[in-house]
MOPAC internal coordinates of N, CA, C and O (Angstrom, degrees):
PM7 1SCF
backbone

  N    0.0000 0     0.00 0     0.00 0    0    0    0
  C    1.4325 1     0.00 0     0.00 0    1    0    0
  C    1.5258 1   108.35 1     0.00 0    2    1    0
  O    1.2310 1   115.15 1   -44.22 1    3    2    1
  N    1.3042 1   126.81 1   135.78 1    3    2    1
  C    1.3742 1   123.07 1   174.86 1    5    3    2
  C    1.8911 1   105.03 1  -132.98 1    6    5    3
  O    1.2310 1   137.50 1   -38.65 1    7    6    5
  N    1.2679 1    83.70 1   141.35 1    7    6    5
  C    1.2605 1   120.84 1  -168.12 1    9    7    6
  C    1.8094 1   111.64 1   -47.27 1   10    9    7
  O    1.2310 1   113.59 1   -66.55 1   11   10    9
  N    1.1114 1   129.74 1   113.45 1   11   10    9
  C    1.6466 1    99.56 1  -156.50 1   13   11   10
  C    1.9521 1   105.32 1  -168.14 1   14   13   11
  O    1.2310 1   136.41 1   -25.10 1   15   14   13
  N    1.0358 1    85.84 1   154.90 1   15   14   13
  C    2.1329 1    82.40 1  -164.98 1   17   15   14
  C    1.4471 1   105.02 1   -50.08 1   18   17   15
  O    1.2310 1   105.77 1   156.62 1   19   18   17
  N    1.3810 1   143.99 1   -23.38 1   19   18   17
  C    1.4387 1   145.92 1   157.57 1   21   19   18
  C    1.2988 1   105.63 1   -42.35 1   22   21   19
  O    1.2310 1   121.59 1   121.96 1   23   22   21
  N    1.0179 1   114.56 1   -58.04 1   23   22   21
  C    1.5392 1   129.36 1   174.18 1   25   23   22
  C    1.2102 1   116.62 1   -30.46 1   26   25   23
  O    1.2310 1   119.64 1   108.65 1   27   26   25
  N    1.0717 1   118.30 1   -71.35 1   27   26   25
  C    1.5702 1   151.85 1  -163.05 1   29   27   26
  C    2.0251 1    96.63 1   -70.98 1   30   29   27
  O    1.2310 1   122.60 1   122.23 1   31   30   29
  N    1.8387 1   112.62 1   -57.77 1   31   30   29
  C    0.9045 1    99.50 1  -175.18 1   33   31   30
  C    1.8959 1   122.21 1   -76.30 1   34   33   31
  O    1.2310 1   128.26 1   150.35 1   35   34   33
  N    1.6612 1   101.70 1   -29.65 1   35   34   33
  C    1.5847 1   104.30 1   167.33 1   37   35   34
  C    2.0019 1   100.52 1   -47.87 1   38   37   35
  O    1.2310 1   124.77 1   141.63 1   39   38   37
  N    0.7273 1   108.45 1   -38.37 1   39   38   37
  C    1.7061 1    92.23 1  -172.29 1   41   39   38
  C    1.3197 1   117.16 1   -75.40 1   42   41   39
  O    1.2310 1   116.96 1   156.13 1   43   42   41
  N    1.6220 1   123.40 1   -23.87 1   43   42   41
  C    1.4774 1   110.63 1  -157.93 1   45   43   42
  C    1.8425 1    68.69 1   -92.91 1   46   45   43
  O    1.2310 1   108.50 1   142.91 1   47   46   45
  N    1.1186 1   139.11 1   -37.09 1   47   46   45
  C    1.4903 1   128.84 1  -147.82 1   49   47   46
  C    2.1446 1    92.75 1   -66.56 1   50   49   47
  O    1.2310 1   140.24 1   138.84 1   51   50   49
  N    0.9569 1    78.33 1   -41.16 1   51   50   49
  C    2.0200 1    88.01 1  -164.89 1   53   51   50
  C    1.3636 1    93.92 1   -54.72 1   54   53   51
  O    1.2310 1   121.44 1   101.60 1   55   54   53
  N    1.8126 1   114.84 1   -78.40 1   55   54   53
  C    1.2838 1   112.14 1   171.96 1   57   55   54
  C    1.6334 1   121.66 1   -21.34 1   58   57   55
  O    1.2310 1   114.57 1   122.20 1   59   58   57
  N    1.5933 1   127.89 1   -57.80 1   59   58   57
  C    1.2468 1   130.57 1   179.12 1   61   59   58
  C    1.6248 1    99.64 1   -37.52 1   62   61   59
  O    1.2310 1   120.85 1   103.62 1   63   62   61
  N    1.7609 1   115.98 1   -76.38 1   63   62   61
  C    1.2554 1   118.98 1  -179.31 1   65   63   62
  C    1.4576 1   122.58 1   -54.85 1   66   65   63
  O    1.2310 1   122.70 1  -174.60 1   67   66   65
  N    2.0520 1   112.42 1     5.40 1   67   66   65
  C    1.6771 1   113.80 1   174.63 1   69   67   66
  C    1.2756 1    91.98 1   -56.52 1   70   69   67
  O    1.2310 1   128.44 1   106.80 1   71   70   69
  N    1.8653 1   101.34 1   -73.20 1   71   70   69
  C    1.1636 1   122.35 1  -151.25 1   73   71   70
  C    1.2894 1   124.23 1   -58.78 1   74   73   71
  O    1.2310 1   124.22 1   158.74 1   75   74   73
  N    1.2260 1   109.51 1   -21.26 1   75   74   73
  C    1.3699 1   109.29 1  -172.42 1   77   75   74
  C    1.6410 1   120.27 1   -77.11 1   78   77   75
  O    1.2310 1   131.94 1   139.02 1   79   78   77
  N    1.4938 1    94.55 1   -40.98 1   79   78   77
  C    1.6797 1    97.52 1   152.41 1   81   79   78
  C    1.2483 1   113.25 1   -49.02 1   82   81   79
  O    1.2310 1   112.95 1   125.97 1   83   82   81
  N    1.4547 1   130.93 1   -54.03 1   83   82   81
  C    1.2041 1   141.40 1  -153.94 1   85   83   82
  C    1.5151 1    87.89 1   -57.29 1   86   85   83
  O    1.2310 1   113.70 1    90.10 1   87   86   85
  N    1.0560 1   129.53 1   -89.90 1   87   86   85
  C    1.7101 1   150.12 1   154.11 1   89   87   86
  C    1.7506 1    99.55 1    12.70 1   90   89   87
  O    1.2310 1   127.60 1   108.26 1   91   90   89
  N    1.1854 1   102.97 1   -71.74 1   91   90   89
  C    1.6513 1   102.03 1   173.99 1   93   91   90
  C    1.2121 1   123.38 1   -54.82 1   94   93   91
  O    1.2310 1   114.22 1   131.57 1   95   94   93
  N    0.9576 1   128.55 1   -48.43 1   95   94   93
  C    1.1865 1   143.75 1   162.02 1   97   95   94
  C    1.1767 1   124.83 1   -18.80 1   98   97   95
  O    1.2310 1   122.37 1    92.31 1   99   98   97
  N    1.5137 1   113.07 1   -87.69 1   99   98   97
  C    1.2108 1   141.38 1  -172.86 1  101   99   98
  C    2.1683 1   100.57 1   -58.89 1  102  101   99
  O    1.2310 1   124.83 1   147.48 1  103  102  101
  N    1.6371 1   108.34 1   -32.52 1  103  102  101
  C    1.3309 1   103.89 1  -173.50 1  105  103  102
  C    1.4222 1   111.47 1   -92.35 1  106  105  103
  O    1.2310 1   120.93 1   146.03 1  107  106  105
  N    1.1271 1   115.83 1   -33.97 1  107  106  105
  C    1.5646 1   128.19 1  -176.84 1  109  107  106
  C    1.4896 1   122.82 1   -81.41 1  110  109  107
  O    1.2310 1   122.72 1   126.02 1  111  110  109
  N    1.4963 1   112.40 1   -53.98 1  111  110  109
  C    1.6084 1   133.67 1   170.73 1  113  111  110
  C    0.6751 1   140.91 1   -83.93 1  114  113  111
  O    1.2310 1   125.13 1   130.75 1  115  114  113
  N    1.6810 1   107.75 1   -49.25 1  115  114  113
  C    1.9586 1    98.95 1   167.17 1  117  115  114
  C    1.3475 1   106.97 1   -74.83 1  118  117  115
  O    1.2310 1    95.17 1   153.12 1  119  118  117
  N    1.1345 1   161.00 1   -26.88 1  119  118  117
  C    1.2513 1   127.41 1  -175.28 1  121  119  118
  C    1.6512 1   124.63 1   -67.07 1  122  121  119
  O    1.2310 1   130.97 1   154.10 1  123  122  121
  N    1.5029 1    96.43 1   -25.90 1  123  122  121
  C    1.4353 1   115.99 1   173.77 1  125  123  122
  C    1.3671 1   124.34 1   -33.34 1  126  125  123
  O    1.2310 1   134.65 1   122.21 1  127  126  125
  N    2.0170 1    89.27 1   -57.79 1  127  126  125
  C    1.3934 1   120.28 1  -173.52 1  129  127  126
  C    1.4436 1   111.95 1   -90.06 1  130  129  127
  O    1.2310 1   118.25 1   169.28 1  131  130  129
  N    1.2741 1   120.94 1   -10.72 1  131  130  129
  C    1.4277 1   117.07 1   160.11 1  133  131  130
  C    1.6346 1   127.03 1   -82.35 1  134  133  131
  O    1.2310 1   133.02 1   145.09 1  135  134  133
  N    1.5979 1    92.44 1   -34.91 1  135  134  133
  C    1.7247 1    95.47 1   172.63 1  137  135  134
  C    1.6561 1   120.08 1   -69.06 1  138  137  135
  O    1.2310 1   129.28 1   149.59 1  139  138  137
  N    1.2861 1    99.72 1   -30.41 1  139  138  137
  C    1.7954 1    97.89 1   171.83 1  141  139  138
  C    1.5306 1    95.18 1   -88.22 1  142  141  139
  O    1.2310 1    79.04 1   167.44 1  143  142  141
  N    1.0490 1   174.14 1   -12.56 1  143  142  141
  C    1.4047 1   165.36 1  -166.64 1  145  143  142
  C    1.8486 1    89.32 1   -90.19 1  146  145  143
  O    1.2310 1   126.65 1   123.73 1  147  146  145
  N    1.1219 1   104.82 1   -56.27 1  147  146  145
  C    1.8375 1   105.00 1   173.89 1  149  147  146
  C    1.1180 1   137.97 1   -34.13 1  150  149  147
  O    1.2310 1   127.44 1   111.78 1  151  150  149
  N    1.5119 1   103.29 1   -68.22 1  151  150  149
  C    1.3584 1   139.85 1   137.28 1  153  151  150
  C    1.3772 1   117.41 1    -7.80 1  154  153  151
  O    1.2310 1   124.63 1   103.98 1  155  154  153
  N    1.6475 1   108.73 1   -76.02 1  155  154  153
  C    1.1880 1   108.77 1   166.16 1  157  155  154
  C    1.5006 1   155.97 1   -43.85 1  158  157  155
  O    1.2310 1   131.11 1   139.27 1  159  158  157
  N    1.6838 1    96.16 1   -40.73 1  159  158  157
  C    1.3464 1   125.54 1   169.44 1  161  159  158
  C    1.3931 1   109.62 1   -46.36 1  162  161  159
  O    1.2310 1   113.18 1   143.32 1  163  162  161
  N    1.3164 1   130.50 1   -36.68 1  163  162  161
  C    1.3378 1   137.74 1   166.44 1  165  163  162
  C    1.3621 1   135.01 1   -33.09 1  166  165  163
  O    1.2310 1   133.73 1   147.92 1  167  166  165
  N    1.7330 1    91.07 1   -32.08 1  167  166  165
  C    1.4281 1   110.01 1  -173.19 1  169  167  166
  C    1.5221 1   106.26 1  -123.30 1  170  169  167
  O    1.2310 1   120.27 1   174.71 1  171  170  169
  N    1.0932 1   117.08 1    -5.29 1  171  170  169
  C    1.8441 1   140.28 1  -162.61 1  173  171  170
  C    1.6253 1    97.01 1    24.63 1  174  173  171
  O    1.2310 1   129.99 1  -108.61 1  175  174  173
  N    1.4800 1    98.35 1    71.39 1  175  174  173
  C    1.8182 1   123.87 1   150.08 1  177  175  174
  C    1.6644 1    87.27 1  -118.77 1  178  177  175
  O    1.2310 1   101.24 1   -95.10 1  179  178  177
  N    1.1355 1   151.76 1    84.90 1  179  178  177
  C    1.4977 1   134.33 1   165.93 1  181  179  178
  C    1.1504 1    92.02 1  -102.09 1  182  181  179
  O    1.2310 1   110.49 1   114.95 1  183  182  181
  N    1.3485 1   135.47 1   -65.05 1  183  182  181
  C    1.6139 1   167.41 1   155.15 1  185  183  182
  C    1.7426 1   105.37 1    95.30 1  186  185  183
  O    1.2310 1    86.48 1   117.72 1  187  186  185
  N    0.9464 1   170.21 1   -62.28 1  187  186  185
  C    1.5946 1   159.41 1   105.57 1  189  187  186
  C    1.5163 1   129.77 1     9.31 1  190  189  187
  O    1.2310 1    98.68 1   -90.00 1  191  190  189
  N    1.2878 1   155.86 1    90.00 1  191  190  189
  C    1.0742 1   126.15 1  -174.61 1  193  191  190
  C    1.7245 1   105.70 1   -87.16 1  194  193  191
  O    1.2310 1   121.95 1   -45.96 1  195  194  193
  N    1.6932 1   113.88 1   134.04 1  195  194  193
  C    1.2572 1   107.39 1  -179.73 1  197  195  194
  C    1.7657 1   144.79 1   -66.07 1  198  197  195
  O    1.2310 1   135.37 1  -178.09 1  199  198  197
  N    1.9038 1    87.87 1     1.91 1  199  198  197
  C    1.2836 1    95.65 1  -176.20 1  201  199  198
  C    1.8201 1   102.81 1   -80.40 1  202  201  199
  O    1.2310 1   120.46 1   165.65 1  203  202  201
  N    1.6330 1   116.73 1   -14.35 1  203  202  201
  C    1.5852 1   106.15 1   158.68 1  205  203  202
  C    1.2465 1   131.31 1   -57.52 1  206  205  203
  O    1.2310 1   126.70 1   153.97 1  207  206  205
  N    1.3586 1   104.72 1   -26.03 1  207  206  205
  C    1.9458 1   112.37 1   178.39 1  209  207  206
  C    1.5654 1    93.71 1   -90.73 1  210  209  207
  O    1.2310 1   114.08 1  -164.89 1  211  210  209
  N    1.0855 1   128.81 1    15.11 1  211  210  209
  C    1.4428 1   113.93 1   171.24 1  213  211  210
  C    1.6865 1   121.28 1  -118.31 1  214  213  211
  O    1.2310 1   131.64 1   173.55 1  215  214  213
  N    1.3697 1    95.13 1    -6.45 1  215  214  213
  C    1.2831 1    95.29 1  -173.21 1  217  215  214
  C    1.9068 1    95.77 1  -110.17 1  218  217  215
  O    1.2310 1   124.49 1   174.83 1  219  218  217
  N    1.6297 1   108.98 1    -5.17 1  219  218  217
  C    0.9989 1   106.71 1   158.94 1  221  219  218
  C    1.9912 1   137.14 1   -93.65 1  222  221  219
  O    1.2310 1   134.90 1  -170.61 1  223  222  221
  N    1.1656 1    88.78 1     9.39 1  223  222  221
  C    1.6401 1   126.42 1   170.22 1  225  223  222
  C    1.4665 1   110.40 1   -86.15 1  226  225  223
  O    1.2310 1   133.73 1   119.93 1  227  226  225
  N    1.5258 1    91.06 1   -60.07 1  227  226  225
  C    1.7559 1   112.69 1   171.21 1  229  227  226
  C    1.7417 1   104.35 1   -32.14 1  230  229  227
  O    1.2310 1   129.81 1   110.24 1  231  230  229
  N    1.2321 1    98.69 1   -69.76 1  231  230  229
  C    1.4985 1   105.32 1  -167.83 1  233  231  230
  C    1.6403 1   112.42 1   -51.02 1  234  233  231
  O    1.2310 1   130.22 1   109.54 1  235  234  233
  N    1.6438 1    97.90 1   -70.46 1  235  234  233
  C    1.4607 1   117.42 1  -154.38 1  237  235  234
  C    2.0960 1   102.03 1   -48.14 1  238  237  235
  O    1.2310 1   129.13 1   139.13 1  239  238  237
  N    1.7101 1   100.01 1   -40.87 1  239  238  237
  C    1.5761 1    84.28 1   171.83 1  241  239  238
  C    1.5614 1   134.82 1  -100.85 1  242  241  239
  O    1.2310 1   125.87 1   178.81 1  243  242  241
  N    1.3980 1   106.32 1    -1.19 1  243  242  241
  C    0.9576 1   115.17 1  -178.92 1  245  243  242
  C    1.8537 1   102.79 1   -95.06 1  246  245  243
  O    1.2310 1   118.65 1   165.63 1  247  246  245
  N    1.3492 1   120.18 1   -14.37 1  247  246  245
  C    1.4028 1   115.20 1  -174.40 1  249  247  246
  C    1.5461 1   113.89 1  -128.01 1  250  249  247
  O    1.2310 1   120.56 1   137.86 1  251  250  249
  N    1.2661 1   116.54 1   -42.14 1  251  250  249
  C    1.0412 1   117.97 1   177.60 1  253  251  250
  C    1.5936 1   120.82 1   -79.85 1  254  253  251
  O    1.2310 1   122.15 1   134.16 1  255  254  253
  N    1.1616 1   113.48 1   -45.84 1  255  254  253
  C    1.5918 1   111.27 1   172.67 1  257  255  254
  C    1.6935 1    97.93 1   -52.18 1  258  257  255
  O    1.2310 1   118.98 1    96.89 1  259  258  257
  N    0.8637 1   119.56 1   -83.11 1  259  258  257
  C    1.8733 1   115.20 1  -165.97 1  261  259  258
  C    0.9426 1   105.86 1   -33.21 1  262  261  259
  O    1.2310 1   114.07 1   134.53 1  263  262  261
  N    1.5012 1   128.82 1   -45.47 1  263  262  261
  C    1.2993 1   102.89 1  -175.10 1  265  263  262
  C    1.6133 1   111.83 1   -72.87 1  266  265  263
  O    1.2310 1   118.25 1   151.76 1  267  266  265
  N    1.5262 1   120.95 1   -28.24 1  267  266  265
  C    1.6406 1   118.87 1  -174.46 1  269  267  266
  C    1.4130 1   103.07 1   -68.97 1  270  269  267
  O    1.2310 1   120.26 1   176.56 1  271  270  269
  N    1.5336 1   117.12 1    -3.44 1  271  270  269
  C    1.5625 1   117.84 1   178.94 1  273  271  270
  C    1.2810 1   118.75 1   -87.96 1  274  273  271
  O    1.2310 1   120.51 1   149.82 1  275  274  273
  N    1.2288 1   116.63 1   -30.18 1  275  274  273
  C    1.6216 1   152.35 1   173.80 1  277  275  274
  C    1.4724 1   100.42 1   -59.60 1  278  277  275
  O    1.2310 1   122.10 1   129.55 1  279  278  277
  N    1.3987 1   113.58 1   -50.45 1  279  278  277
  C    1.8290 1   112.97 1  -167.30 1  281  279  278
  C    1.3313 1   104.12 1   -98.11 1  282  281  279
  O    1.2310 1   115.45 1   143.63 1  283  282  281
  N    1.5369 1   126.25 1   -36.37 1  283  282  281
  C    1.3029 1   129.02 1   173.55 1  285  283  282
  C    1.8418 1   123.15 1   -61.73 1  286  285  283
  O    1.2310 1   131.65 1   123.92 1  287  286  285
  N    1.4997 1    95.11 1   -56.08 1  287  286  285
  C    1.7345 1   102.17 1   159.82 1  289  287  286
  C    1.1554 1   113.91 1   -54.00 1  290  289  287
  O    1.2310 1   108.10 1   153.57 1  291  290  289
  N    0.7571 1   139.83 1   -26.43 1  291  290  289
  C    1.8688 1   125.20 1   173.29 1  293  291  290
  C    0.8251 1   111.53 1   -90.24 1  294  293  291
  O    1.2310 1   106.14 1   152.45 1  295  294  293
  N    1.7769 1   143.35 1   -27.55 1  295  294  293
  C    1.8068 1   116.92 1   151.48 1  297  295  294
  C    1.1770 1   118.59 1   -80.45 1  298  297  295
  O    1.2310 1   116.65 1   163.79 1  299  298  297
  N    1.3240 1   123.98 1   -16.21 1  299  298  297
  C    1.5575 1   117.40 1  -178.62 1  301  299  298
  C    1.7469 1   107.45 1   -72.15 1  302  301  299
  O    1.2310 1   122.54 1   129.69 1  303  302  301
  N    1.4680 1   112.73 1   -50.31 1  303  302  301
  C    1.3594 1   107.01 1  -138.11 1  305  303  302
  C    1.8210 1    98.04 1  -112.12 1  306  305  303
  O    1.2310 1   125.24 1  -167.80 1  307  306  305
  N    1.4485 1   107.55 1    12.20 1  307  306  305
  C    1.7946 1   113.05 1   164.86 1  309  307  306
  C    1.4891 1    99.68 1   -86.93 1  310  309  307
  O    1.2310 1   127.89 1   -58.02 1  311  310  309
  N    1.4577 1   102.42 1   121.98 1  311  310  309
  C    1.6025 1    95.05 1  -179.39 1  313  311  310
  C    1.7376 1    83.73 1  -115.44 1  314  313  311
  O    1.2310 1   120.10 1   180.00 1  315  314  313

């Protein structure tokens, strides 16, 4: 693999599409999943706490896309 402006741009592009999930996420879903997890506690049926699906969000776009942007941009975008 060599190091190369594909490279560079597969990552900032992936990252873009991290955050933007990230962005949705955090405005649309977790609150969803925090207000019924709350909710629940009331009755202690909550069973999940949602800050695990968040730190698994955390990861997948903040770590894993860049890097699949990193390996993907360099065969896609070397012409």
């Amino acid at each position: 693999m060599i190091f190369s402006f594909g490279n560079i741009l597969g990552v900032l592009i992936f990252l873009a599409l991290g955050m933007l999930g990230l962005a949705f996420f955090k405005r649309f879903v977790y609150p969803l999943l925090s207000a019924k997890y709350e909710k629940a506690k009331a009755t202690a049926t909550q069973g999940k706490d949602p800050a695990r699906l968040t730190r698994i969000v955390y990861l997948v776009s903040l770590l894993f896309l860049p890097a699949l942007g990193f390996l993907l941009g360099g065969l896609a975008l070397n012409w």
